[in-house]
C-alpha positions in Angstrom: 0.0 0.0 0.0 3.1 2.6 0.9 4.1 2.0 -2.9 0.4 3.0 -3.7 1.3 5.8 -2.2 4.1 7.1 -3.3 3.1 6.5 -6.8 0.1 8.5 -6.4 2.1 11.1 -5.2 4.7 10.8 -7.5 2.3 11.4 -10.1 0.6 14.2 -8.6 4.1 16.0 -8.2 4.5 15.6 -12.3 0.8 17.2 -12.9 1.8 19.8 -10.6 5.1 20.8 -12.3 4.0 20.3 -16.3 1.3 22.5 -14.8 4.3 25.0 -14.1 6.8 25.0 -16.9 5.2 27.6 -18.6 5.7 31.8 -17.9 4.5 34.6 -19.5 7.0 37.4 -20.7 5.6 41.1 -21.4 6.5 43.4 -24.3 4.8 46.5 -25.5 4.3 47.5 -29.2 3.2 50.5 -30.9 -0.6 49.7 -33.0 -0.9 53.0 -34.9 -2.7 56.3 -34.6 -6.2 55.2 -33.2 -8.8 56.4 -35.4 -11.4 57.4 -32.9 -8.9 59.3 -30.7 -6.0 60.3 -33.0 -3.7 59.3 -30.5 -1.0 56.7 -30.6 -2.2 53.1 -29.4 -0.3 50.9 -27.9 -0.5 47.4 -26.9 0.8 45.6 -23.9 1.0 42.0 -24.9 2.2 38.8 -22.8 4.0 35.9 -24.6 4.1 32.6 -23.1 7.4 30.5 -23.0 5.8 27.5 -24.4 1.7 27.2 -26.1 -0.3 26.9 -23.7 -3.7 25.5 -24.0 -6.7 26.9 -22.0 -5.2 29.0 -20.2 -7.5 30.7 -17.5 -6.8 34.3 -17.1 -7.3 36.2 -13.7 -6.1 39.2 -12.5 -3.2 40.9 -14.4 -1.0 44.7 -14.9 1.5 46.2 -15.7 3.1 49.7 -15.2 4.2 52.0 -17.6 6.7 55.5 -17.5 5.4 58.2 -19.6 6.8 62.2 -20.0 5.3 64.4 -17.5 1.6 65.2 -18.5 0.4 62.2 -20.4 -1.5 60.0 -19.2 -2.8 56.1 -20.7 -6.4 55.1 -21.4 -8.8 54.7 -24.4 -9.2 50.8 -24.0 -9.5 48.5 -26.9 -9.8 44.4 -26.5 -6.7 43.1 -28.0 -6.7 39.6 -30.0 -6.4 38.0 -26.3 -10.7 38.8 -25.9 -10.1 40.3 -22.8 -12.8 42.5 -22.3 -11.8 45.9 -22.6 -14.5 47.4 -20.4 -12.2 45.2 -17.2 -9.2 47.3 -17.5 -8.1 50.4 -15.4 -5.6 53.3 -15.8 -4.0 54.5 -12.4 -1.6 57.3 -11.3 1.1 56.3 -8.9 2.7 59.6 -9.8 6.0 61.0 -10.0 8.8 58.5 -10.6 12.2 58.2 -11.9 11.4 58.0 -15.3 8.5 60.5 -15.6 5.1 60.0 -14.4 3.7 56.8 -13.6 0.7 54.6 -14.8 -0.4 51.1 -13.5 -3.1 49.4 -15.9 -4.5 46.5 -14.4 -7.3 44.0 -15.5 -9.7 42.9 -12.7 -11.4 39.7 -13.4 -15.2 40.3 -13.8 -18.4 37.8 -14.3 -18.5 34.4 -14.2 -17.0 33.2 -17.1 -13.4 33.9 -17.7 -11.3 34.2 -20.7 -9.3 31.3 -22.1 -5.7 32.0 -23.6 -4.7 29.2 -26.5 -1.5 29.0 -29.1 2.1 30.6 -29.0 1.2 34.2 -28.5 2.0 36.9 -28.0 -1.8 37.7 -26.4 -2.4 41.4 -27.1 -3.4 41.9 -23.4 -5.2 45.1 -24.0 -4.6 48.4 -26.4 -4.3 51.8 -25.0 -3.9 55.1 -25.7 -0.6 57.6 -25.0 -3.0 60.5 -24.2 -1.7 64.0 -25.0 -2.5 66.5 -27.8 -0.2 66.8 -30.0 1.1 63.6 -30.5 4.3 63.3 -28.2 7.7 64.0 -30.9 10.3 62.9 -28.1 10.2 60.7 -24.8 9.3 57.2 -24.8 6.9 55.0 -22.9 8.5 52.1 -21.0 7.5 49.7 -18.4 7.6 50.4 -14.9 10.6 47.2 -13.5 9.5 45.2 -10.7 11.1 46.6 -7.8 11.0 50.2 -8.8 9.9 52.0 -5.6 7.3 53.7 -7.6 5.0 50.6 -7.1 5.0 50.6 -3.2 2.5 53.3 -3.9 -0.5 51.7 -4.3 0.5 48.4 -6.0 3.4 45.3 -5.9 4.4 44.4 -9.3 3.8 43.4 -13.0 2.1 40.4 -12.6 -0.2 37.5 -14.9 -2.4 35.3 -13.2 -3.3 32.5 -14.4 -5.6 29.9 -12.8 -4.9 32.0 -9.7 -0.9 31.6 -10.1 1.3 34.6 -11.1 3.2 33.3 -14.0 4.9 36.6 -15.3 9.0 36.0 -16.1 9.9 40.0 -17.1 9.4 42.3 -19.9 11.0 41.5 -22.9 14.1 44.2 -22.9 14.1 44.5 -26.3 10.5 45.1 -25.9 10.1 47.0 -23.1 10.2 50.6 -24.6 8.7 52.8 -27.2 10.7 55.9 -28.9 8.4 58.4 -29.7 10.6 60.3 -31.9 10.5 57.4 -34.2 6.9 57.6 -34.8 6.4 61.2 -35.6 6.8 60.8 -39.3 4.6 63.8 -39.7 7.7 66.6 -38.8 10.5 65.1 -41.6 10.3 66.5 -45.2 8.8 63.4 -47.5 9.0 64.0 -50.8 9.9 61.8 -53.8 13.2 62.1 -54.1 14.3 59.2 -52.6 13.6 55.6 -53.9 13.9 52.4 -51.3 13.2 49.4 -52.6 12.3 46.6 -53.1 9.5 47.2 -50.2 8.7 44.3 -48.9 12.2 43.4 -48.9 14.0 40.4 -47.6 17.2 40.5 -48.5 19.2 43.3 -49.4 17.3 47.0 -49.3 18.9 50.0 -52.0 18.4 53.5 -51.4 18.6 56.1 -54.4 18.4 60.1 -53.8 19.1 62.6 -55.8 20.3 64.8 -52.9 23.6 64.0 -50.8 23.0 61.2 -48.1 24.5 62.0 -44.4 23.0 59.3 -42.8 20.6 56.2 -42.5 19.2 54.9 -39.7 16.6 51.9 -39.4 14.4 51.5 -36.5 12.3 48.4 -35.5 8.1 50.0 -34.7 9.1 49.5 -31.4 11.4 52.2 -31.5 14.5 49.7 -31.5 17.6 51.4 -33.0 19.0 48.2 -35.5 21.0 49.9 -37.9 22.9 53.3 -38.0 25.6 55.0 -40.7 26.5 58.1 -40.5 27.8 57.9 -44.4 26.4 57.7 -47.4 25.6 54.3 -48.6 23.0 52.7 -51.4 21.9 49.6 -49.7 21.5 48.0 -46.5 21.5 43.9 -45.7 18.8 43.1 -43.8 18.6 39.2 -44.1 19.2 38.9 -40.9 16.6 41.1 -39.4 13.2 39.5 -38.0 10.1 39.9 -40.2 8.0 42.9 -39.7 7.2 46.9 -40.2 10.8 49.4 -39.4 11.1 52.9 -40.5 14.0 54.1 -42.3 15.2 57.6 -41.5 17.6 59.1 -44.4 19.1 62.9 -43.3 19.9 64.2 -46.5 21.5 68.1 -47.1 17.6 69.3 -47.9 15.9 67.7 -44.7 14.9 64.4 -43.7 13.0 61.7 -44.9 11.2 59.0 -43.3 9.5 55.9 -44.9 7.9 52.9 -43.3 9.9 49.4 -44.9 8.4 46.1 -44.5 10.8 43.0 -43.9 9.6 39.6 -44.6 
């Protein structure tokens, strides 16, 4: 009968820890301009180290650093179906890095929402609220430990059948440059060719005015290449799939494009 028993327990042990080998690691990204707002629209998202299947979501937040005088709101359900009506925006005020926000998800109703696949779970989209549209700054997570949190709450969390799974955010995720956005201030005109767009391997630049320097950003304001001299193509085999925008300072202005890598 003691064998009974330990094999019992054994096997509870393994459900136990398969139940556990899974986290969930944050990252924000920028959406676009939101058309109902104008503003920018971000989305927090949460990828999880392995697929997960049914995955019951609880509780869950994260805080965010934004300039002095913006604030986060406007929520939109993200491709996770977390309602979007659950979600909160709350000052914790001042902090290191500029004025701080905590937007957390309180579970609400009877049924709850299931998370399935490989992610990453668009959490919840938000606005950066301001008018204008902010041209410098950046918007970047709020780390756990920061004493900015002893305010009113602990840490960036994700529970998950009532267990907090999160890992960290993503550092090469974890920030948004607005400067990159605001295409709207740099001189676009036609007198510079980039192509082919989408491109995959190798990307040529043409102008017809002198080039002083290129720089290529990822949308979420990632700095992945820089030259500050005049070149007519860039490799970018080796760069993940997705959207980047290509700043060219030429000796009339500067021009900014949006390139798509596949």
């Amino acid at each position: 009968m003691k064998h009974i028993y330990t094999a019992v327990i054994l096997l509870l042990m393994t459900f136990t820890l398969q139940a556990q080998v899974h986290t969930y690691e944050f990252s924000i990204s920028f959406v676009g301009i939101n058309a109902n707002t104008g503003n920018y629209q971000m989305a927090l998202l949460a990828t999880p180290s392995l697929p997960v299947t049914d995955d019951s979501t609880d509780d869950m937040g994260a805080g965010f650093y934004v300039p002095t005088g913006m604030t986060l709101g406007n929520f939109v359900m993200g491709n996770s179906n977390l309602p979007a009506s659950e979600w909160v925006s709350i000052s914790m005020g001042a902090g290191t890095y500029g004025d701080a926000y905590f937007l957390g998800r309180d579970e609400a109703g009877q049924f709850t929402v299931m998370l399935n696949g490989a992610g990453p779970f668009e959490l919840v989209l938000f606005d950066v609220i301001t008018d204008p549209n902010p041209t410098t700054g950046e918007i970047r997570f709020v780390e756990n430990g920061d004493p900015v949190f002893d305010t009113i709450y602990i840490e960036n969390y994700i529970n998950i059948w009532a267990q907090n799974l999160y890992s960290q955010n993503n550092p090469m995720a974890s920030s948004v440059n607005f400067q990159t956005l605001n295409t709207e201030t740099f001189v676009i005109d036609e007198s510079i060719a980039i192509y082919p767009n989408p491109a995959s391997n190798v990307l040529h630049i043409e102008s017809s005015y002198a080039v002083n320097s290129i720089e290529l950003y990822s949308v979420l304001g990632t700095q992945v290449f820089k030259t500050s001299k005049s070149v007519n193509q860039i490799d970018v085999s080796t760069y993940q799939s997705g959207i980047y925008l290509l700043k060219a300072v030429t000796n009339k202005g500067e021009i900014t494009k949006k390139i798509v890598i596949k």
